[in-house]
C-alpha positions in Angstrom: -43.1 3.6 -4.4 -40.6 1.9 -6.3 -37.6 3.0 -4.1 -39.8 1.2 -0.7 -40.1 -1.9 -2.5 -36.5 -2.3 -3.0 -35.7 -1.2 0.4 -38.2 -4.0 1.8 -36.1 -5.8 0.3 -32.8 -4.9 1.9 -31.5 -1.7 -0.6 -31.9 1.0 0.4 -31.3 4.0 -2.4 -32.1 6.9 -0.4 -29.0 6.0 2.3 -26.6 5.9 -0.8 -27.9 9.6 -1.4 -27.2 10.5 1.4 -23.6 9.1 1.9 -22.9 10.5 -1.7 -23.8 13.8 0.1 -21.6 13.6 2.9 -18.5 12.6 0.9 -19.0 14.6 -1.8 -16.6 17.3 -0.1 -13.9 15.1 0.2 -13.4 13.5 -3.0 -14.4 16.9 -5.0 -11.1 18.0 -2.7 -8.7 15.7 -4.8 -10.1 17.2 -8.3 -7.7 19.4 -10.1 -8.5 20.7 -13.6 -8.0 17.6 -15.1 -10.8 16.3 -13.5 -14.4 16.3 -15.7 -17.5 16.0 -15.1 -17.7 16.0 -11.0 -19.3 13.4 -8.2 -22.1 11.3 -9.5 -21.5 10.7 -13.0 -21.5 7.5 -14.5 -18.2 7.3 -15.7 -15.1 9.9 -14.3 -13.2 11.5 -17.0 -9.7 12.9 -16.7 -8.3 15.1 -19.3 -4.9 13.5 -20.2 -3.9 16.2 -22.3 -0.3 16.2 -20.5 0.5 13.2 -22.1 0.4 15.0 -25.7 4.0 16.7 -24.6 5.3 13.4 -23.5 7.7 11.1 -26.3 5.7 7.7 -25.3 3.7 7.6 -22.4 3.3 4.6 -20.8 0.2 4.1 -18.8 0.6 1.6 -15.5 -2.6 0.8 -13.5 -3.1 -1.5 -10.3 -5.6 -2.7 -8.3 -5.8 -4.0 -5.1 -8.3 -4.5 -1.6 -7.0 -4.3 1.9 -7.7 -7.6 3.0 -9.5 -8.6 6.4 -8.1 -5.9 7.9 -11.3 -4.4 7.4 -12.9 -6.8 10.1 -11.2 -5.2 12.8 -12.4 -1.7 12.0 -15.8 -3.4 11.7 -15.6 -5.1 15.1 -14.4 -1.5 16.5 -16.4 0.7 14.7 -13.7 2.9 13.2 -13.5 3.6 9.5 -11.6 6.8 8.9 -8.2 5.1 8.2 -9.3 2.3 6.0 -9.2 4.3 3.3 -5.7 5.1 3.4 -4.7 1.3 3.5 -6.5 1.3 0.2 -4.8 4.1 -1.8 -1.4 2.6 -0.5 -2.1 -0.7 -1.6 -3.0 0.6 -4.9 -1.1 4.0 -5.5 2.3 2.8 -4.4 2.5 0.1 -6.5 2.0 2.4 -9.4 5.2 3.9 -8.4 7.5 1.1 -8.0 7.6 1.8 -11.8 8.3 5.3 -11.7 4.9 6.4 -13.0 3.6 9.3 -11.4 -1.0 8.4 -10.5 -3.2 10.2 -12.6 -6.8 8.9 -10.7 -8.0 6.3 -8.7 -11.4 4.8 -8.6 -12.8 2.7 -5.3 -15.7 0.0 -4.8 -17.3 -0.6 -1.7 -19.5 -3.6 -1.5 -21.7 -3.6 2.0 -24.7 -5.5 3.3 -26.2 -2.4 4.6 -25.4 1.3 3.8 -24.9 3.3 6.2 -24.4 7.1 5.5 -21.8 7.9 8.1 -20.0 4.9 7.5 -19.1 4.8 4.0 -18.3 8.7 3.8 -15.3 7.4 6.7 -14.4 5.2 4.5 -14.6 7.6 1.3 -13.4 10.7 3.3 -10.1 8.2 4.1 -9.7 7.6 0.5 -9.8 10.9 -0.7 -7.5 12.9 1.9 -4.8 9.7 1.0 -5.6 10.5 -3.1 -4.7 13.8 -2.3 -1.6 13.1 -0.6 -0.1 11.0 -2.8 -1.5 13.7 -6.1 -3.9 11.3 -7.3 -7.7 12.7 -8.0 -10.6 10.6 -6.7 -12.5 10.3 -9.8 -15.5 7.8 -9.1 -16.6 4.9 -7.2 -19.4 3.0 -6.5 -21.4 1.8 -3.1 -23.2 -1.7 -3.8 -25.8 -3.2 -1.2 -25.9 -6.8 -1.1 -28.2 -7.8 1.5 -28.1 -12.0 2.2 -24.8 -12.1 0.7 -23.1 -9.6 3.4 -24.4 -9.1 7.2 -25.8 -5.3 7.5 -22.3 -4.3 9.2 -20.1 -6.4 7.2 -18.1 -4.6 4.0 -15.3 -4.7 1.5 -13.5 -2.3 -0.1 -10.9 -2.5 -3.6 -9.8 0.5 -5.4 -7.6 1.0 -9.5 -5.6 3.6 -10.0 -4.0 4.5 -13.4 -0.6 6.2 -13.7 1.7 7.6 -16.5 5.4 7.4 -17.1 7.9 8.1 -20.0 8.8 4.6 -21.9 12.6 5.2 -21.4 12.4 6.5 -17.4 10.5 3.0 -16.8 12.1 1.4 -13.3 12.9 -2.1 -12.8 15.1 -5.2 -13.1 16.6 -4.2 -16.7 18.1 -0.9 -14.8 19.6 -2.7 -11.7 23.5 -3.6 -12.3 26.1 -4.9 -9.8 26.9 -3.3 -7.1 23.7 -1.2 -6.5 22.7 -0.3 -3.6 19.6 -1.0 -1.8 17.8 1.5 -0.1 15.0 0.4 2.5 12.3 3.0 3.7 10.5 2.2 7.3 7.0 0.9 7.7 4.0 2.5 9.9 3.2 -0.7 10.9 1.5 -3.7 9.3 0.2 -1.8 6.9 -2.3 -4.0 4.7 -0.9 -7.8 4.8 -1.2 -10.5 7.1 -3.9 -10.0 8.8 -5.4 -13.2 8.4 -2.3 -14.2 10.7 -2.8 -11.4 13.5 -6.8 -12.7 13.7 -5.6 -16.3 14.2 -3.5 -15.2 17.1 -6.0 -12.7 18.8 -8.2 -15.3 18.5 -6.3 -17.9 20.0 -5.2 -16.2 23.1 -9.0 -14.7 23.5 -7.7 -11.2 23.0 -10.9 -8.6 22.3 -10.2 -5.7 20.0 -12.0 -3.6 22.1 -9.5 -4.7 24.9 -6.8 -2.4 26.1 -3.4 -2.7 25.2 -0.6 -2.0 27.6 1.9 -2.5 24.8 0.3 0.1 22.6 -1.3 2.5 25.4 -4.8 1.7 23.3 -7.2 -0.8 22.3 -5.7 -3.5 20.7 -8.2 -3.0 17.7 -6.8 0.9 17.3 -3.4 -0.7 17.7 -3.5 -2.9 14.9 -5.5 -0.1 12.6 -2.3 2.2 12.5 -2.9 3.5 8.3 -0.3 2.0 5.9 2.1 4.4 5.2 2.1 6.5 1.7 5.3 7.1 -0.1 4.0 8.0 -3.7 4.0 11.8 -3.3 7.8 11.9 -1.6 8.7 9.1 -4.2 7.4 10.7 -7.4 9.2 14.4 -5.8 12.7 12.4 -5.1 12.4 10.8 -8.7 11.7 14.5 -10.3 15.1 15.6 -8.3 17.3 16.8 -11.6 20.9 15.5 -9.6 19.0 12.3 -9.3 18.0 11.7 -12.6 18.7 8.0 -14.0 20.2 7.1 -10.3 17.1 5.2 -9.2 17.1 2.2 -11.1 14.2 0.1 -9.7 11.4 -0.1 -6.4 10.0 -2.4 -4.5 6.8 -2.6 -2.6 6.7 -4.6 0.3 3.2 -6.5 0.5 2.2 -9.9 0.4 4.9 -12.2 0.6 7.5 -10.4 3.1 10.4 -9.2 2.8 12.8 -11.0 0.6 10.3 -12.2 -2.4 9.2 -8.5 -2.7 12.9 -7.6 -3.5 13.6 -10.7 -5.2 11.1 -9.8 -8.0 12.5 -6.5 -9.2 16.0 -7.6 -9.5 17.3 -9.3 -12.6 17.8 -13.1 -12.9 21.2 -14.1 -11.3 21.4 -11.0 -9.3 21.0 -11.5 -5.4 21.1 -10.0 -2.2 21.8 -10.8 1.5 19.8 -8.2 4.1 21.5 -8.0 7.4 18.7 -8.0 9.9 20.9 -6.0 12.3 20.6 -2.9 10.3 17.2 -2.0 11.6 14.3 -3.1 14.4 11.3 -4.8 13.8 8.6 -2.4 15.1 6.7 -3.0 18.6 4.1 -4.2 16.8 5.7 -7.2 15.2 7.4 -8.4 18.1 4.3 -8.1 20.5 2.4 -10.6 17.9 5.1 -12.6 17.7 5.6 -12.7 21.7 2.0 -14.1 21.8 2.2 -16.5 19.1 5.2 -18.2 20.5 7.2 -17.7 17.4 10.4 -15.6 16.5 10.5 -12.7 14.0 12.4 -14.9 11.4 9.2 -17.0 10.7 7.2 -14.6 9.7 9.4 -12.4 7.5 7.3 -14.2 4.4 4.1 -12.7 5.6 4.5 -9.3 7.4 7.0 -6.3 6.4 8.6 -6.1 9.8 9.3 -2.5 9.4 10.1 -2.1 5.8 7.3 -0.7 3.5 9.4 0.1 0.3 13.0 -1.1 -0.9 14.9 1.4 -3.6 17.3 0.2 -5.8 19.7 2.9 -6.7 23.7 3.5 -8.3 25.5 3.0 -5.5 27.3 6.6 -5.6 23.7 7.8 -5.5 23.3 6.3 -2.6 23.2 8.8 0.4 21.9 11.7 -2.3 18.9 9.2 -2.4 18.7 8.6 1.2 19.1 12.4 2.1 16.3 13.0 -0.3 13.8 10.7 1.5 14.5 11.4 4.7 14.0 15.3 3.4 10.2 13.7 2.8 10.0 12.9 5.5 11.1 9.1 5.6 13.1 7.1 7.9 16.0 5.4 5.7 18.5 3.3 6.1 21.5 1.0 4.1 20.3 -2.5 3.4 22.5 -4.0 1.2 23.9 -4.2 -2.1 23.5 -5.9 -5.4 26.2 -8.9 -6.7 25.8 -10.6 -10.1 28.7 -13.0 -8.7 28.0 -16.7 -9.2 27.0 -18.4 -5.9 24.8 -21.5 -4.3 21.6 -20.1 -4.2 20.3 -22.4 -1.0 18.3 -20.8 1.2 17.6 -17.6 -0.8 13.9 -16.4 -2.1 14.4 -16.7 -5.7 11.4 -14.5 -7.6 8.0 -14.4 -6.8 4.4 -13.8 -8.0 5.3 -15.8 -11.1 8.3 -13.5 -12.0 11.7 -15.5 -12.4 13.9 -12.3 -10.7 16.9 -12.7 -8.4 17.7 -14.1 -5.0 17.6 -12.5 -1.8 17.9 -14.0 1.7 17.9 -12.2 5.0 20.8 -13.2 7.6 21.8 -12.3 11.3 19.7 -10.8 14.0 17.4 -8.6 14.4 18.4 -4.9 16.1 17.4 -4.7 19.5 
């Protein structure tokens, strides 16, 4: 009786049953023995017993959302790939550090459950966890009916990782001369979608509408899953001829390009990217086509094409690059590191509240 009162009133329990039920395959798929307990309990536990054989383990966590990229698989009715923007928004900046993820939790907050729906968006979650090694440990489904329409949802995720105190990546490690590594995008991945709304909406475009650009809907188009390097990254940083040659990462999210790099290098360092060394993918240049702007003003809100920068010894260089592309990565040369005194006009000096270095990007883009 209880249960149809509150589902008079908009929640309905039995429907998150029942999409517990049909992702419950899925997430029990990224549990390895270090997972306790199973699906449903009210807290995930994760035996960290590894950590006993480490010197001084360092735990790094992160947590993120995916932004209104969600709208357009609402408006399109696709929810399989969500996920994955999640666990790389969250997992790969876990990374960046060098820590290798332990488990990841995920939130979804709708104004109607619906079964099928939220095991997409669970089922996406889970098959990127266990790509990247990281179990799927809990999560929660909250109905808020009146606050959120009964198709609308959001989704966040935290993920906690683990790395050695003295094998920590970042600005300390980077010296003069380094060389910077850049490793391509999928796509838009998770940022600036705000943006690519504004201009759909301006020119009248439909997601459902074909694109002749993309040979599909411009909705599937613009859903293409972030891509995942944790997995590949953790394996290349476990390489034993690369050990100490990786000095720091950088994820490229919100902000673009050159603030992403800019806060992982060390105060006085800076960097100049020649944009001829790689192509902005279709994607970004389609968007920009339609907008009326060039690729240059929007390098501080999309990635144009590169997802993750890695800042390595500059004899390490093509080891590192080999390495990646062995996972499976397109890499590429994008510059170097000076500590030379210069005018920094023009550059992107640190962002996110961190004072870091400089970078600016010069040039043209590839064809």
């Amino acid at each position: 009786m209880s249960d149809d009162l509150y589902a008079s009133a908009g929640v309905d329990t039995r429907a998150g049953d029942r999409a517990v039920e049909l992702m419950k395959q899925a997430v029990q798929a990224t549990h390895g023995p270090e997972v306790l307990g199973g699906v449903g309990g009210f807290a995930g536990m994760f035996d960290a017993s590894k950590m006993l054989k480490m010197r001084r383990p360092l735990l790094a966590t992160s947590t993120d959302g995916v932004g209104t990229k969600v709208a357009i698989a609402q408006a399109i009715d696709k929810h399989d790939t969500i996920g994955q923007d999640l666990v790389g928004m969250v997992v790969d900046d876990i990374v960046v550090v060098g820590a290798e993820p332990m488990f990841m939790t995920d939130y979804i907050a709708c104004g109607r459950v619906v079964p099928e729906r939220i095991a997409a968006i669970v089922e996406g979650i889970a098959r990127a966890c266990a790509a990247t090694g990281t179990a799927l440990t809990g999560g929660e489904t909250a109905e808020h009916p009146g606050l959120l329409g009964p198709d609308d949802y959001d989704v966040a995720g935290a993920a906690t990782g683990v790395v050695e105190a003295d094998r920590v990546l970042g600005a300390d490690r980077v010296k003069d001369g380094d060389a910077i590594i850049a490793l391509a995008a999928s796509g838009l991945h998770s940022n600036g979608y705000s943006l690519v709304r504004r201009i759909l909406a301006d020119k009248g475009i439909d997601y459902a509408q074909f694109a002749d650009d993309f040979g599909t809907s411009w909705g599937e188009a613009l859903l293409e899953p972030t891509r995942l390097y944790t997995g590949e990254l953790v394996r290349v940083l476990n390489l034993p001829e690369l050990d100490g040659k990786i000095h720091a990462m950088s994820h490229v999210t919100g902000g673009g390009i050159a603030a992403n790099l800019a806060r992982v290098l060390p105060k006085g360092a800076w960097v100049e990217l020649d944009r001829a060394l790689w192509s902005p993918l279709p994607v970004f240049r389609v968007l920009t086509d339609l907008a009326g702007a060039s690729l240059e003003s929007v390098e501080g809100t999309w990635n144009l094409g590169i997802g993750m920068f890695v800042v390595v010894d500059a004899a390490a260089a093509d080891a590192v690059m080999a390495a990646c592309r062995a996972e499976g990565h397109d890499a590429w040369l994008a510059g170097s590191v000076s500590m030379a005194e210069r005018d920094f006009a023009g550059f992107e000096q640190g962002a996110k509240g961190v004072d870091g270095g400089a970078v600016r990007l010069v040039g043209s883009y590839a064809n």
